[in-house]
C-alpha positions in Angstrom: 10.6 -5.4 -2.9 10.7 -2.8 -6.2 14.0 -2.6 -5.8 15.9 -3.8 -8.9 18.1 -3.0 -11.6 15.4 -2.2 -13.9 11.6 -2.3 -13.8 11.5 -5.6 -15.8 7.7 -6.9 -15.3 3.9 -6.1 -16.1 1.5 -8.4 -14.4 -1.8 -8.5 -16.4 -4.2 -6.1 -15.4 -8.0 -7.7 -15.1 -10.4 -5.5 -16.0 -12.4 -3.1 -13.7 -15.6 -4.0 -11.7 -17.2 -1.7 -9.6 -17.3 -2.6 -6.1 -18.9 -0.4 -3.3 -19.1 -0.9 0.5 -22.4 -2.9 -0.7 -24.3 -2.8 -3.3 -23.8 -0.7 -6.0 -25.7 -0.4 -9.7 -24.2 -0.6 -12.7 -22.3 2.9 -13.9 -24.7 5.6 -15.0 -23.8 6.8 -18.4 -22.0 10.2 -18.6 -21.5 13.2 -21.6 -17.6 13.8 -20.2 -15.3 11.5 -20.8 -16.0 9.7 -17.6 -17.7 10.3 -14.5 -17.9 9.1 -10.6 -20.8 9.1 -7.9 -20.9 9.7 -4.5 -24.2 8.2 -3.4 -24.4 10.0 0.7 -26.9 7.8 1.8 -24.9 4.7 2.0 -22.1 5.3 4.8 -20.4 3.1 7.3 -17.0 3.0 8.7 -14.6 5.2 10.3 -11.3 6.1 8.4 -8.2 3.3 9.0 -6.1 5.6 6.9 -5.0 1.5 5.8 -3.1 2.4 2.0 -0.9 5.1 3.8 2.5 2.8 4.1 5.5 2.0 2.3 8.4 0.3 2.0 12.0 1.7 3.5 12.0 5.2 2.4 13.3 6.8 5.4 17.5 7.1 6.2 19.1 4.0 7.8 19.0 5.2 11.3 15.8 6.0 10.5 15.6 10.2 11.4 14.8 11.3 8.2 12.6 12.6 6.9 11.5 14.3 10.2 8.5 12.4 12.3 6.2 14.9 11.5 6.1 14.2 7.6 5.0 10.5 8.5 2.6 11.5 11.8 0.5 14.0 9.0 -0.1 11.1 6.9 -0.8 8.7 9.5 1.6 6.1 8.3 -0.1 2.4 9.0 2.4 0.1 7.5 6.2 0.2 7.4 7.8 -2.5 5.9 11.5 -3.1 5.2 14.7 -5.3 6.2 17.7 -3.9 5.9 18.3 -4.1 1.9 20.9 -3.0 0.3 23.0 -2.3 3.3 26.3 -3.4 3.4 26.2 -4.8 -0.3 27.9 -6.3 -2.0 27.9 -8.6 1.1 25.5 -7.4 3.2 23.0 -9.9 5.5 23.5 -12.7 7.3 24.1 -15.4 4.5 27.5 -12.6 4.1 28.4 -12.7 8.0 27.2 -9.2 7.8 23.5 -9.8 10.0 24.9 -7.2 13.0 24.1 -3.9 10.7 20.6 -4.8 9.4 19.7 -5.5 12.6 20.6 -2.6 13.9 18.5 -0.9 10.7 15.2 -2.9 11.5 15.3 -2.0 15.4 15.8 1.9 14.8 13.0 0.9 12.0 10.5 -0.1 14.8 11.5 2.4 16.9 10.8 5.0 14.6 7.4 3.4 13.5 6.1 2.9 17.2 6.8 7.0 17.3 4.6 7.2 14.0 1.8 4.6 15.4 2.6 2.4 12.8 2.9 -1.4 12.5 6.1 -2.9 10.8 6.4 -5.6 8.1 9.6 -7.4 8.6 11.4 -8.5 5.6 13.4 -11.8 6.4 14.7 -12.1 2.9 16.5 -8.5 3.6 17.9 -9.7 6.7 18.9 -12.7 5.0 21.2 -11.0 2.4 18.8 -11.3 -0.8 17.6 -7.7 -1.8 18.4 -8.3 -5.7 21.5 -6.2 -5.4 24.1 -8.0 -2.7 25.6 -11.6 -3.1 24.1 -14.5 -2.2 26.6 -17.0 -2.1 24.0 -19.8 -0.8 20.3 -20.1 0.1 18.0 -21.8 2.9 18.1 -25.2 2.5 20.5 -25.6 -0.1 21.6 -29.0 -0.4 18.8 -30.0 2.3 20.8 -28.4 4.7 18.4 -26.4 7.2 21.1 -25.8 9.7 21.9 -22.3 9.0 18.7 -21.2 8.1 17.3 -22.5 11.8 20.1 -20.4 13.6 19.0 -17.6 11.2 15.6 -17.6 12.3 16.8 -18.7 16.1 18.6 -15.4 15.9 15.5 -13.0 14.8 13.6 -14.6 17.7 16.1 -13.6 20.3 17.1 -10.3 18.8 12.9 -9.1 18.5 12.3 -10.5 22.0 15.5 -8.3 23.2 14.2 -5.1 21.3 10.4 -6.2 22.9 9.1 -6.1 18.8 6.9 -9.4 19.9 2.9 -7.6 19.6 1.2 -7.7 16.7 2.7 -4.2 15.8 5.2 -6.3 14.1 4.9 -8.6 11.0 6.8 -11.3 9.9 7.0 -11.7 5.7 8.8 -14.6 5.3 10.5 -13.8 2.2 10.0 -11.0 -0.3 9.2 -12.0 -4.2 9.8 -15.2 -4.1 8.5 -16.3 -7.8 11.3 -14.0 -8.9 14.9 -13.4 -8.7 15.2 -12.5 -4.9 14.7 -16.3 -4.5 17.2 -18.6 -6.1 15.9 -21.8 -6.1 12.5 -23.7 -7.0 9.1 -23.2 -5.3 9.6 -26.8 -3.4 12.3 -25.9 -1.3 10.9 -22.1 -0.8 7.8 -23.8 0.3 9.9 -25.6 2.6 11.8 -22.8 3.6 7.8 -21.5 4.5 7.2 -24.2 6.8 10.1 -24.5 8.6 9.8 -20.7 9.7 6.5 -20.5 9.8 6.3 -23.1 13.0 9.4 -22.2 14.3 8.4 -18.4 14.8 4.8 -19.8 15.9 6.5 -22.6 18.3 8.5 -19.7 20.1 5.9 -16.5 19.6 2.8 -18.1 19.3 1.1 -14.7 18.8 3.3 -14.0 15.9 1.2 -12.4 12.9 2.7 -14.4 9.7 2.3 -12.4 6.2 2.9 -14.5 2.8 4.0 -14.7 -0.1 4.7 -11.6 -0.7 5.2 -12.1 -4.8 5.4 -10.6 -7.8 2.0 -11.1 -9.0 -1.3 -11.4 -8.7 -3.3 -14.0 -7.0 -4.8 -15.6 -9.9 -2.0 -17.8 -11.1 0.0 -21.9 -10.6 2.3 -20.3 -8.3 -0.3 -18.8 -5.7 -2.5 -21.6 -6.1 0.2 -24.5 -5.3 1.6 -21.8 -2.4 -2.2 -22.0 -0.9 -2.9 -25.6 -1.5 0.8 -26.2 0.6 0.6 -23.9 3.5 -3.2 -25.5 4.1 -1.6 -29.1 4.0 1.0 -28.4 6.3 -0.7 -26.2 8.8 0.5 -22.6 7.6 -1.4 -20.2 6.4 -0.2 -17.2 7.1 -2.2 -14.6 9.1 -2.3 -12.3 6.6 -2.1 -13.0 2.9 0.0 -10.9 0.9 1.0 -9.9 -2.8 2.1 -7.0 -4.6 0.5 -4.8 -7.3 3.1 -3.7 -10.1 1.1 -2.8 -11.5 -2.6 -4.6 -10.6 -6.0 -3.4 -9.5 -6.1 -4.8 -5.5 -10.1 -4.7 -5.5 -9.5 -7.4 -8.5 -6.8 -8.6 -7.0 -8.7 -9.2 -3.3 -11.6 -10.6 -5.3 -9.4 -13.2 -6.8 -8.1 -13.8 -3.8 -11.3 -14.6 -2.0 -12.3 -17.3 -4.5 -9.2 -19.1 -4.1 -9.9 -19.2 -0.7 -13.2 -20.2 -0.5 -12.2 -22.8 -2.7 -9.7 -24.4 -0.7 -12.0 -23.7 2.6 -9.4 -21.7 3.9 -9.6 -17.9 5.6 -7.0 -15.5 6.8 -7.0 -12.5 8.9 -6.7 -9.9 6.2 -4.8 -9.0 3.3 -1.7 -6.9 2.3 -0.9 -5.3 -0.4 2.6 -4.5 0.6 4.1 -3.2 -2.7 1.9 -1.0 -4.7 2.4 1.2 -7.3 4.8 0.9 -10.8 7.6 2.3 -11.7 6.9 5.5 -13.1 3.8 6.9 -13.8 1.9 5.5 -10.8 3.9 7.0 -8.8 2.4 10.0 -9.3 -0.6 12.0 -7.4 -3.3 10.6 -9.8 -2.2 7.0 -9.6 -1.7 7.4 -6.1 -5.4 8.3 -5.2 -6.5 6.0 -7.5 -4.6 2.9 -5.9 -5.7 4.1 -2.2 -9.3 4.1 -3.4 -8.8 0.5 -4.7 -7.0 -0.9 -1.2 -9.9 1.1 0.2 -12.6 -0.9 -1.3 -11.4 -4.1 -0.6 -10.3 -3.5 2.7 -6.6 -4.2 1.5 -3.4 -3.2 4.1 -1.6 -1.5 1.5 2.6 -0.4 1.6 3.9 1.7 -1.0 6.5 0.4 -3.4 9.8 1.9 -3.5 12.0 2.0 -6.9 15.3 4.0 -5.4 18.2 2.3 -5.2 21.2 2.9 -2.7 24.4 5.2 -4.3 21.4 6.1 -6.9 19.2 9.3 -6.7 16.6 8.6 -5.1 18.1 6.2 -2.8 16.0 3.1 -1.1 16.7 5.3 2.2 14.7 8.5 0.8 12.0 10.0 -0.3 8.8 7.5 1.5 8.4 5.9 -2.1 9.0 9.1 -4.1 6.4 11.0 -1.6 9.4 13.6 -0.8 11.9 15.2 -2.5 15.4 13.3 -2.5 17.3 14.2 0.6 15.7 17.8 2.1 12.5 15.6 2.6 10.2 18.1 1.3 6.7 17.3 0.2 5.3 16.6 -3.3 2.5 16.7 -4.9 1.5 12.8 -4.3 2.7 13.5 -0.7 0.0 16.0 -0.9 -1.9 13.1 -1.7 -1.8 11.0 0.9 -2.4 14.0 3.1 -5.8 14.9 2.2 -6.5 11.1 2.5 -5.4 11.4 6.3 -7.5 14.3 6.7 -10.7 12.3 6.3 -12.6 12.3 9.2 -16.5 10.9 9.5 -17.9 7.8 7.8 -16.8 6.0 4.7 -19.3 7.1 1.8 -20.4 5.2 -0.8 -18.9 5.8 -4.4 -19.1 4.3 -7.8 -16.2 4.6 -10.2 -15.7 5.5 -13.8 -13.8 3.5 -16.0 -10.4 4.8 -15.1 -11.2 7.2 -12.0 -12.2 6.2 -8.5 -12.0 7.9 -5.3 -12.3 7.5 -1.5 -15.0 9.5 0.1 -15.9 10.5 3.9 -19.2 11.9 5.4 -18.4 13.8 8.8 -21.9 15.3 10.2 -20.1 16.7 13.3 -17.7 18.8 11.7 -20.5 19.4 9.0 -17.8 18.1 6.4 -17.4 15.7 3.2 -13.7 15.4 2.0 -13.0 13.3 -0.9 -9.8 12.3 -2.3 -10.1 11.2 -6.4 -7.2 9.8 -8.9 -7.5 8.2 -12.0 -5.1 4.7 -13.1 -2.1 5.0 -15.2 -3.1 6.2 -18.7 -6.5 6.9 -17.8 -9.1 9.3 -19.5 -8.2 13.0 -19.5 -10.8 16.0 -19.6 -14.0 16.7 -18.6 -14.9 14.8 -15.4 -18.1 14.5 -13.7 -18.6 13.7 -10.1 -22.1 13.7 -9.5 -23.2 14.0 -5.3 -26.3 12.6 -4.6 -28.6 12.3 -1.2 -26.8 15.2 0.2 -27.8 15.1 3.9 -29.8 17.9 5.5 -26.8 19.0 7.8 -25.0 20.0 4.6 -26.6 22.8 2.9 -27.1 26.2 4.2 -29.8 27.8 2.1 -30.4 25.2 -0.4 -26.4 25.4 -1.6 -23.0 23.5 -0.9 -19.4 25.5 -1.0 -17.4 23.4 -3.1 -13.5 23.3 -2.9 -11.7 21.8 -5.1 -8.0 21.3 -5.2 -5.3 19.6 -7.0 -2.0 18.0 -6.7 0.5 18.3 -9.3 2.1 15.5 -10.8 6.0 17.0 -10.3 9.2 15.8 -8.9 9.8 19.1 -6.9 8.3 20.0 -4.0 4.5 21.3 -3.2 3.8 23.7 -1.0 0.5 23.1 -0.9 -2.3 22.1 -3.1 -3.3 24.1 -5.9 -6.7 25.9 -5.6 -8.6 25.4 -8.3 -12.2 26.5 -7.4 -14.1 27.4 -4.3 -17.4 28.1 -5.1 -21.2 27.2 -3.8 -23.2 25.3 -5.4 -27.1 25.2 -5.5 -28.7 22.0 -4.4 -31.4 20.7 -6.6 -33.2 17.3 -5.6 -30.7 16.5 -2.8 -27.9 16.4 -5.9 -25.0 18.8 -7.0 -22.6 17.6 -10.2 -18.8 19.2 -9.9 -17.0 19.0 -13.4 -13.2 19.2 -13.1 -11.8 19.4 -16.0 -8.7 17.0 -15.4 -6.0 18.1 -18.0 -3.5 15.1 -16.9 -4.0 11.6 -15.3 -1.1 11.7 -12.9 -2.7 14.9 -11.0 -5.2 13.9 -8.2 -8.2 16.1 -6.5 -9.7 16.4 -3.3 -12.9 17.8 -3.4 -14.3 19.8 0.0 -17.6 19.7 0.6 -18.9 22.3 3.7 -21.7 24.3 4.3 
């Protein structure tokens, strides 16, 4: 989890391919200083809304920020464990599992309310968030004792609380290539196994999400984690990693080949902490990480840099979507928003070299509502987004009205998005081009298409 003293990693960035929902030529060369397009006659797929998560972000007994701030974002993926509370000996390795328990079930509780699924950190419930004390760690000495009765105990307590569907996920630890595990990659791998057919022995529907690390899925570590968990028998359900930053289309592609190398397939994948500290966590960013989760089909949770006593705190905010303790929107809140306002069919788009954007067609509500952002540090000024095979049901008199909003990159709260045009524009050869001139990366647009 991005929860740390200080942001004190960069995981190498590959560079950025274009991928589509299928084919896609190469980028067509534009005069500003980059460009998109929105190709309307390749479509397919209703909205899954699958890159609106995070992780913690709401108070510890889980009423705040109110339920309607999470239901108008439609809120997919929740992930947490009780970190940070009770430190500095807070957890179960600290005799202190009772409260973080008590955390994670008003967690659920508050997630089935939002129609969302949970991610369950063990490593929280443990005691290792990279703040409390961890005086000792599973299978320390090879001693697997307390780390059975741990997992015994999870078992009971989320057959008690009736969190056995596949609403809930287990992620067997958090970061494990990093501080928040002390000891080697044998005896984590270990630690893997042990769990992994326990939980499966006692809740054989159990969905199992791994590894959860620091890095990108390119690297010795992931590749000795995937030849292990296919010797032994488990592969998690859903394969996991985090992006801190990282390109998940890359990321997802990467993963793929390793797979297919091995002969090995999982369920789906999870990006389940996205976003840096800093400036990608920001509007522009923002849109421009849902559009990558997007394309490859990526679960995605946002990550969380707040730390508890600080301001923001791990229990506020949604992942810096909301203002520190009154809960009020921002502008990336704003964000993730106009992304849950999509509605139709998944529309095809190429990106630029630093912007990308995710797209819906809706031909009953006679509606196309896109949501753009560019990457960290990516190209400011003009900006072409270029429509093309507008459908027939579109136009009214040969011309499109065009709205065209933007989200601030601030830390205070957002009203609402700021208007920046709303004008028609004349259809010529089933194509419109919008220009935005996009003064600062962090912002993000949504771009209205109606009649």
């Amino acid at each position: 989890m991005t929860i740390r003293p200080t942001p004190r990693r960069l995981l190498a960035v590959a560079a950025v391919v274009v991928l589509t929902l299928g084919f896609q030529p190469a980028s067509p060369a534009y005069a500003a200083v980059d460009g998109m397009t929105v190709n309307f006659s390749l479509f397919g797929g209703t909205p899954t809304y699958r890159a609106s998560g995070f992780i913690y972000g709401v108070s510890t007994n889980a009423s705040a920020p109110s339920v309607s701030t999470t239901d108008q974002i439609k809120v997919k993926t929740m992930r947490a464990g009780g970190s940070q509370i009770g430190c500095p000996n807070g957890g179960w390795v600290n005799g202190s599992y009772g409260p973080r328990w008590d955390f994670m079930r008003a967690y659920y509780n508050r997630a089935q309310r939002t129609g969302a699924r949970v991610e369950m950190i063990i490593a929280g419930l443990w005691g290792s968030d990279g703040v409390c004390n961890v005086p000792r760690w599973p299978g320390d000495n090879g001693n697997w004792t307390d780390y059975t009765n741990f997992i015994n105990r999870i078992i009971a307590d989320v057959r008690a609380a009736g969190m056995t569907g596949s609403n809930v996920r287990w992620d067997m630890w958090n970061e494990p290539n990093i501080f928040f595990w002390g000891r080697g990659q044998a005896q984590y791998l270990e630690m893997v196994r042990r769990g992994t057919q326990q939980i499966r022995a006692a809740l054989p529907g159990a969905v199992i999400v791994g590894p959860s690390c620091a890095c990108s899925p390119n690297n010795s570590w992931f590749a000795t984690y995937l030849d292990y968990v296919r010797a032994n028998n488990v592969v998690p359900n859903i394969l996991s990693w985090h992006a801190l930053p990282g390109d998940p289309a890359v990321d997802a592609a990467n993963a793929s080949s390793m797979l297919a190398a091995r002969g090995m397939s999982v369920q789906g994948y999870s990006v389940n902490e996205y976003g840096a500290f800093g400036a990608e966590q920001q509007p522009g960013p923002s849109a421009w990480y849902i559009a990558r989760l997007e394309r490859c089909n990526c679960d995605g949770a946002r990550a969380n840099w707040g730390m508890v006593g600080q301001t923001p705190s791990l229990y506020d905010t949604l992942g810096w979507l909301t203002t520190s303790n009154a809960g009020q929107p921002m502008g990336q809140w704003w964000v993730y928003k106009r992304y849950a306002d999509q509605s139709g069919q998944r529309t095809n788009i190429t990106a630029g070299s630093s912007h990308d954007g995710i797209v819906f067609q809706d031909s009953g509500s006679r509606r196309s509502l896109a949501v753009f952002g560019a990457r960290a540090g990516g190209a400011q000024g003009a900006i072409d987004i270029r429509y093309t095979n507008i459908p027939s049901w579109l136009p009214t008199n040969g011309s499109v009205n065009v709205l065209v909003e933007r989200m601030p990159s601030t830390n205070a709260a957002v009203s609402a998005p700021t208007v920046v045009s709303n004008s028609r524009f004349a259809v010529s050869g089933n194509s419109i081009l919008v220009p935005v001139n996009w003064t600062n990366a962090n912002d993000a647009y949504a771009v209205t298409l109606t009649p």
